[in-house]
N, C-alpha and C positions, 0 to 999 in steps of 0.2 A: 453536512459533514461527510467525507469522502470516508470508505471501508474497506478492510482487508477482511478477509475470507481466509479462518487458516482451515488447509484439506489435507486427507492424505488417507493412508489402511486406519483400519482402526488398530489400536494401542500401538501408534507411535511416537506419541506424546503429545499430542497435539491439545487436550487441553491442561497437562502440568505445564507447557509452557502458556498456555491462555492464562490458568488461575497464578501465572509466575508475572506474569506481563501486567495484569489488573491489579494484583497482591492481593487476590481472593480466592475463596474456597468456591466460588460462582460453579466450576462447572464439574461433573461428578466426574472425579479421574479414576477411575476402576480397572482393574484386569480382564476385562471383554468385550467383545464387539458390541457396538451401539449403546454404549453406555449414555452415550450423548449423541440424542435424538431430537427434541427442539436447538435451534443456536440455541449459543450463548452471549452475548454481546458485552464489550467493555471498553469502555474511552480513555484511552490510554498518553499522556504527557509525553510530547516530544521532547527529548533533554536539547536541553542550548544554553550554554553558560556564557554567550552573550548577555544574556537578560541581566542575572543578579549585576554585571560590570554596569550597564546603560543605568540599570537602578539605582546603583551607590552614586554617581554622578550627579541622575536627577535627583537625588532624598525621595524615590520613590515609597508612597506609602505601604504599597502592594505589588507583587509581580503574576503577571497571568499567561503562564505561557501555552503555544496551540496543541491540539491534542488530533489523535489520530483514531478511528473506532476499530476496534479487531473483532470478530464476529466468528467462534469457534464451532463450525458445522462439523457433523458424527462423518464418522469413517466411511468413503466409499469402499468396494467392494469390488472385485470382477463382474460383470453383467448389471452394472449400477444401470446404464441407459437402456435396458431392458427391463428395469423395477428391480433387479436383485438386490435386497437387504435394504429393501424401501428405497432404490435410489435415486427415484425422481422425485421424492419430497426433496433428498437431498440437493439434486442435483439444480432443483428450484432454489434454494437457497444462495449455491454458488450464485447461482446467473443474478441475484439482488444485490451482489460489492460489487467493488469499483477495482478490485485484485486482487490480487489471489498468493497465498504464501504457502506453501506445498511441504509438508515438514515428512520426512523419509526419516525411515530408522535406520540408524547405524550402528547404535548402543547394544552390548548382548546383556541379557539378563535371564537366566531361565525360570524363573520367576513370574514374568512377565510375557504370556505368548503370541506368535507372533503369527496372524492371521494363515499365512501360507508355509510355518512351522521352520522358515528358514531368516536367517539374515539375507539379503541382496536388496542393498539399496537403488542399484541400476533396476533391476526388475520391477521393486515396486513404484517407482517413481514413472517405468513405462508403463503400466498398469492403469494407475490414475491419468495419466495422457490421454490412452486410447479408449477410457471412457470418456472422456471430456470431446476429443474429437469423435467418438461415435457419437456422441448426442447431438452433436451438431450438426453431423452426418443426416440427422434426422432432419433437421430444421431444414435445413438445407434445402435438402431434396423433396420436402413438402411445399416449399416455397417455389421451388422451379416447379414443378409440377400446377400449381395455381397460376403462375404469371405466364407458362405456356398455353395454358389453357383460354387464359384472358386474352391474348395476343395474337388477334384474330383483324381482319381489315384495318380499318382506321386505326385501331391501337396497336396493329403489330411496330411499326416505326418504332413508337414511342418506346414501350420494352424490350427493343431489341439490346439497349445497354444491360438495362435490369441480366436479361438472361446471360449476356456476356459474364458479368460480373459474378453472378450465381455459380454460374459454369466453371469461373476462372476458381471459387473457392470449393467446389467440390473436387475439382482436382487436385488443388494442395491438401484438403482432408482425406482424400482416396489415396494419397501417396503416405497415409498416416505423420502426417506434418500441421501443426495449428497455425492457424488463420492471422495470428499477429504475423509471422513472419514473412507473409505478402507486403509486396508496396502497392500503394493503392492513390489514383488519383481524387480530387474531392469528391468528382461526383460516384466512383465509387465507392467511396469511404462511408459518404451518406444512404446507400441501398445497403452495405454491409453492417452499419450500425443499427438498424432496423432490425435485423436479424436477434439480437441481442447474446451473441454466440459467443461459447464458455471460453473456446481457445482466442479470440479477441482482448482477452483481458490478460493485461501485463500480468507475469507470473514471476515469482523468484523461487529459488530452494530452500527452505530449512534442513539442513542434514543435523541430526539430532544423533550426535557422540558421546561416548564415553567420558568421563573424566581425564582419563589418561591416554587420551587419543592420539595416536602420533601420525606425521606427513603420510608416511606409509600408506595408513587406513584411510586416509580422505580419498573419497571416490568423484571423479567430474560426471555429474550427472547430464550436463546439456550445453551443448560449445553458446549457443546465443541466450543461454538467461541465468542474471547472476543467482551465485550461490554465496551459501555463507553457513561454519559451521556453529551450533551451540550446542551445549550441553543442560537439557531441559529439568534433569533432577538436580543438578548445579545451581540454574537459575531458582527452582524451587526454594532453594535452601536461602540461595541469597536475599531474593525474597522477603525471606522470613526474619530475617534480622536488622536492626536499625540502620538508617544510613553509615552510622559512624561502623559499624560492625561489619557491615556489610564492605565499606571502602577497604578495613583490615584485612578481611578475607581474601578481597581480592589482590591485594598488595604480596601478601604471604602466598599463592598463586602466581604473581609474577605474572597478572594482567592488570590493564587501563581502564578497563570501561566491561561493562557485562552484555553480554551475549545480546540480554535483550536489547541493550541504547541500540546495540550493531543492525538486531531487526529493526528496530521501529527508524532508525535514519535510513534503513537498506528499505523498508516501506516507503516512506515519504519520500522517497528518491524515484522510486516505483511507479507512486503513482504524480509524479511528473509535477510536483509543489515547487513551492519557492515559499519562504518566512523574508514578511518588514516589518519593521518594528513603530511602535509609537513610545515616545518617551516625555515621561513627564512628571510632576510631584503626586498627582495622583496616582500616576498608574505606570508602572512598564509593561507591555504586552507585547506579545507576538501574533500574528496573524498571517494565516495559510487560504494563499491561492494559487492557481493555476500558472504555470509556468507561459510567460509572453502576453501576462496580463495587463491591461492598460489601466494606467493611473486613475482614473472615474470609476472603476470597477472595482478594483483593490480599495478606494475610497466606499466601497457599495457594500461590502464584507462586514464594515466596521459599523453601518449603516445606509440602509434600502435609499432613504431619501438622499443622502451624498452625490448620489453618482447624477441627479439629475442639478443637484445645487455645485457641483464642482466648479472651480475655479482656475484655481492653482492647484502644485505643493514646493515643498521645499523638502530638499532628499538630499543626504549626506550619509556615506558610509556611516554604519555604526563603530567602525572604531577610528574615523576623526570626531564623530562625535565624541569619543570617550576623551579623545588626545586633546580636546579642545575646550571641554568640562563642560558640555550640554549647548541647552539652545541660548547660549549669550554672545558677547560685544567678542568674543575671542573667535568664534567659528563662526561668526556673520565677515571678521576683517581678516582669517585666513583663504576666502576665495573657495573653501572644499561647500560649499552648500550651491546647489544646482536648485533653479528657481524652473520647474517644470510645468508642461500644458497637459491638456486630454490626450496627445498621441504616446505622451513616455510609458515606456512597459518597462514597471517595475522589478527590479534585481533582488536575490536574497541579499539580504546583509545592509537591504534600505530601510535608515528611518527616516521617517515621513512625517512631516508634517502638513497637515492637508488647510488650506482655504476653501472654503464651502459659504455659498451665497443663501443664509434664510431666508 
């Protein structure tokens, strides 16, 4: 299961939107710094209202849809990659997701204090950056330091990429700039993935506003990675109320959908998914893999042994499937069902039906 990492100062909301996002009291939301010091981790439902349609179709008995993990690590700090405020436990933990969700304070409350006694969400959002790429900064240059060392006769050839490629990413960290927003050929990609370095991982923003926030106050925190705003004592509340109550509140607000669906699709968009679907009396499910995934392997998700027993499948948008009322005589003689091999790389919005040889 792929993870999000939510980071950011401490108290700025980062876990009322965790315990808002699980609908639990999981993680200890206090007024001070490192209140939360182990994660907190929680699996959280990708909403797709796909699903309940494909279900009434089939007379699904059940519906299962994929889920996303968040994993709410304690507040860095200034001088985190120098151990300030414990920040290499922390900073250990970042480097264990798969991305990373950056929640900046925007909201005032004086109430609630704010590690460097001011609002500036540019400021803090550059803060947690150039800790991220000073850690890396370390990696880095420990690694060049070993592979020059090693790259001595018969093996200097061989490392001369390695250090190219080291070199090329120390200088986009020395420009105070992270490491995703290089291009990089494969065989780059593969010595900088080795690395397992903090600015490599797709990041988004949380700006975390006021209730009554207006265009005015939203601040652009970074031209190349999306942002998106919520209001984390909002989601709290919503949270706490039943589906049906919680739709009212947001209606009488004069919003669609709550802060959090907005994170967790801006998540899974993140870290670079695709949902297809299976449909059937049993079951409607959703199922999350890799974007440009091939048919045997998406068959491998659902089950290890599939991908070796593959065959076929048959894939049809999910909504001719719905236009055509499932898998019968009406969507087999409209032409929309595509009888597919091992090379198709599966689309969101495919349901699948797989042949698999026991």
């Amino acid at each position: 299961m792929l993870s999000v990492g939510i980071v950011g100062l401490p108290n700025v909301g980062k876990s009322t939107l965790f315990n808002a996002l699980t609908r639990s009291k999981q993680a200890n939301a206090q007024n001070y710094p490192f209140c939360t010091i182990d994660p907190n981790v929680g699996i959280v439902e990708v909403p797709d209202e796909r699903l309940a349609k494909l279900a009434e179709v089939s007379k699904s008995k059940k519906i299962v849809p994929t889920v996303i993990e968040f994993v709410d690590i304690a507040g860095l700090v200034a001088g985190a990659s120098k151990g300030e405020g414990l920040g290499n436990q922390f900073l250990s933990h970042i480097r264990e997701v798969d991305a990373i969700a950056q929640v900046v304070r925007a909201f005032k409350d004086d109430n609630i204090i704010h590690v460097n006694n001011k609002i500036d969400p540019k400021n803090d959002a550059d803060v947690i950056n150039l800790e991220l790429i000073l850690a890396d900064l370390q990696t880095v240059n420990k690694k060049l330091s070993t592979v020059k060392k090693d790259a001595k006769g018969a093996n200097a050839k061989e490392m001369a990429k390695t250090i190219e490629t080291l070199e090329k990413v120390l200088k986009q960290l020395e420009a105070e700039k992270p490491a995703r927003e290089l291009s990089y050929d494969e065989e780059e990609l593969i010595i900088v993935k080795e690395l397992h370095l903090l600015t490599m991982k797709p990041m988004l923003y949380v700006l975390n506003v006021d209730e009554a926030k207006t265009n005015s106050e939203i601040v652009t925190l970074g031209e190349n990675t999306e942002q998106i705003e919520i209001c984390a004592r909002l989601e709290a509340e919503l949270a706490d109320l039943s589906p049906v109550e919680a739709q009212e509140y947001l209606n009488s607000l004069g919003l669609k959908e709550t802060g959090l669906d907005k994170l967790i699709r801006a998540s899974y968009k993140l870290l670079n998914l695709v949902t297809f679907l299976t449909s059937g009396e049993p079951e409607t499910r959703a199922w999350t893999v890799k974007r440009d995934t091939k048919a045997p392997d998406a068959a491998g998700v659902i089950h290890t042994d599939f991908i070796k027993g593959f065959v076929k499948a048959d894939v049809v948008n999910w909504q001719d499937f719905i236009q055509y009322g499932g898998w019968g005589e009406k969507l087999k003689e409209s032409g929309k069902i595509k009888l597919v091999g091992k090379d198709y790389i599966v689309q969101d919005g495919d349901t699948v039906y797989f042949h698999i040889n026991a």
